[in-house]
N, C-alpha and C positions, 0 to 999 in steps of 0.2 A: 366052578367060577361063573358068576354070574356076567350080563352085560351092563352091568354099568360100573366093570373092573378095566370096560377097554380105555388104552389108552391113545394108541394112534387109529388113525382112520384110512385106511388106505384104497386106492383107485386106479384102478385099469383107465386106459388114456380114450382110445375108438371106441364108439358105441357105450362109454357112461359116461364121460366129460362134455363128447363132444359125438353130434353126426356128423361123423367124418366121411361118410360114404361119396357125396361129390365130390371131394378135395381127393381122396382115392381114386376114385374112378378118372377123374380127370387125368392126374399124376399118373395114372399105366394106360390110361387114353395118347398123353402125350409120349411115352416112352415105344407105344406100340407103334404107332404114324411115324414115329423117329427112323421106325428099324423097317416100316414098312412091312408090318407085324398084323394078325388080325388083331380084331376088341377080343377082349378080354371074357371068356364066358360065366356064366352065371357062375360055375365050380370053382374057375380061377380067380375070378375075382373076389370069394366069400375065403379064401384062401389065403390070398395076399390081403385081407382085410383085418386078415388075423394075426398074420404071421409077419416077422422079419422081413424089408425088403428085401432083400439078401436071400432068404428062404422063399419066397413068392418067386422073384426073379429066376432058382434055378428051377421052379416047379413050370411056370411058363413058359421058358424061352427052350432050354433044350438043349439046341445043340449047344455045344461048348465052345466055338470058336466065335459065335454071334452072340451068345450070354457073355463072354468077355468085353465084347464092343458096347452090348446095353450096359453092363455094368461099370467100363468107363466115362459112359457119357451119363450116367447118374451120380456120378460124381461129381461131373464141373457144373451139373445146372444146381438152382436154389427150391427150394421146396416151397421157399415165400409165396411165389405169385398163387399156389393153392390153398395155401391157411385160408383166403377167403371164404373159400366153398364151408368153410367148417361152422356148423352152428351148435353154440355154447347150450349145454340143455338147462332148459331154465332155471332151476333152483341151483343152480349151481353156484354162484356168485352169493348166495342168500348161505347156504351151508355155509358153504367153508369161514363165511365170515361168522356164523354163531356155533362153529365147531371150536374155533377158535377162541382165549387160548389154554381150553379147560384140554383140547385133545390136538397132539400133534396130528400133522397130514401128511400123507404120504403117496406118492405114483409109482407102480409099477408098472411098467409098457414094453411093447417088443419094437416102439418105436425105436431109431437110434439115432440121429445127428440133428433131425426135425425137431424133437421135445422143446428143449429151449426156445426157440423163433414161435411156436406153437403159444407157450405161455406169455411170451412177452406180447405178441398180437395179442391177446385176451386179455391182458392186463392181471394174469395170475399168477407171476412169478411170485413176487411177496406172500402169496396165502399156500405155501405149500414148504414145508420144515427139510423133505427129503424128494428127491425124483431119481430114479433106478431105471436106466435105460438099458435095450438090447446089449447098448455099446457098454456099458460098466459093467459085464458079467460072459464068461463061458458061453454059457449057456441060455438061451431065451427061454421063455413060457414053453411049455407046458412043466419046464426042468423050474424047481423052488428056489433056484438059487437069487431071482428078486428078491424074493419077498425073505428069505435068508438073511441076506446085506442088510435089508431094512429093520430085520427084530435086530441085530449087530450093531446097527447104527445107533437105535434107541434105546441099549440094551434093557430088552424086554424080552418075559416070557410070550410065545404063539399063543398062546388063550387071550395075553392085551391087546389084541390087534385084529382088528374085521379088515376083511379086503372086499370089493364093492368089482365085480366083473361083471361079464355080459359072454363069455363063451366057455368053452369045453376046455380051452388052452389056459383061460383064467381060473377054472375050478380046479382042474388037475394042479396049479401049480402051490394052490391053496387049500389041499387036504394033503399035498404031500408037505408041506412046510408046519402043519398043523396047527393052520392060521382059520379061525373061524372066516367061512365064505358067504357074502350076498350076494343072489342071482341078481342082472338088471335086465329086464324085457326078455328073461327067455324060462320058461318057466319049466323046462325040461331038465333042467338042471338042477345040481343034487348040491343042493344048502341049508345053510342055517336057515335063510329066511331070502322070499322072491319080495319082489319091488319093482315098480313101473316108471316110478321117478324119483328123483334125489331128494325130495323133501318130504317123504317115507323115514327117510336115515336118523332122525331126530328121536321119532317114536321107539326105536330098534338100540337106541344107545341108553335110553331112559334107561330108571333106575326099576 
C-alpha cells in the first residue's frame, strides 16, 4: 500500500499540536504549591508530559493518602486558566485546513477531560472528524486501543491511516495497532518517516 492510499490523518495532542510544556508545568506547578509538594523534576515532569494525569499523579505523589487529596482537588479546579500557556505549532491551522476534506482528522491523546476546552480556545474544534481521549478508552498510550476506536470509527484498514507523534508512548501505540507512524521532533524514534514541523505532512501524503 502506497501513501497516497491514506485516508485519515491522525495526531497526538502535547508536543505535535501544540507546546504544551508551560501550560504543564504550570498545571503540576500549581498542584504541587497546593499540597506543599516539591517542583516537579526533570524525570517527573517528562513523565507526566506524557502520560495520563492520573498516571503522572500516582508516579509523583506517592503516598496514597495525599495522592487522594491531590487527586481530589484536581478535580474541582478547571484546566482553563492554563490552555493559555499552550502555543498552537504553526502550520497547524494551514494543514488541517488543506487536509481537509480529501482526508478525515483525527486525535489520539492521553489527555482526558482537558481536550475539549483545549480545542475550542484554539478555535479547532470544527477541523477535527474524531478526538479519542485517555477518558474514552481502557486503556491509554503506549496500549493501541486509541488508535483502535479510531480505524472502528472510520472503518478503515491500519495501512489508511498515519498517526503524527512525538514520543515512545505514541510509537508503541502505533506499530502495535499497525497504524503507519510519523516521528515529530525526535528523531530517535522508529518510523515511517521524522519530521520537524507540520507542514512536512503534505509532502508525506503526496501521491
Amino acid at each position: 500500500m502506497t501513501r497516497n492510499t491514506f485516508k485519515v490523518v491522525g495526531f497526538d495532542c502535547d508536543g505535535v499540536m501544540f507546546n504544551s510544556s508551560r501550560a504543564n508545568r504550570a498545571y503540576y506547578d500549581h498542584l504541587m504549591e497546593r499540597f506543599a509538594l516539591p517542583a516537579l523534576t526533570d524525570r517527573q515532569f517528562a513523565y507526566a508530559h506524557m502520560h495520563t494525569v492520573d498516571e503522572a499523579l500516582n508516579f509523583i505523589v506517592g503516598d496514597p493518602r495525599l495522592l487522594e487529596q491531590v487527586q481530589a482537588y484536581r478535580r474541582q479546579i478547571s484546566y482553563r486558566p492554563f490552555i493559555r500557556h499552550m502555543v498552537v505549532e504553526p502550520h497547524l491551522h494551514r494543514l488541517l485546513n488543506s487536509l481537509r476534506p480529501a482526508y478525515k482528522t483525527a486525535i489520539a491523546t492521553n489527555r482526558t477531560n482537558t481536550m475539549s476546552h483545549v480545542l475550542e480556545e484554539h478555535g479547532l474544534t470544527e477541523l477535527f472528524d474524531k478526538v479519542v481521549t485517555a477518558s474514552d478508552v481502557t486503556y491509554a498510550k503506549p496500549h493501541p486501543e486509541q488508535l483502535l476506536l479510531l480505524l472502528a470509527h472510520f472503518a478503515i484498514d491500519p495501512r489508511e491511516m498515519v498517526f503524527i507523534g512525538d514520543s515512545e508512548l505514541d510509537a508503541a501505540a502505533a506499530h502495535q495497532a499497525g497504524v503507519p507512524f510519523v516521528a515529530f521532533g525526535n528523531p530517535g524514534l522508529h518510523a515511517m518517516a521524522h519530521i520537524e514541523h507540520l507542514g512536512q505532512i503534505p509532502r508525506l501524503l503526496a501521491p
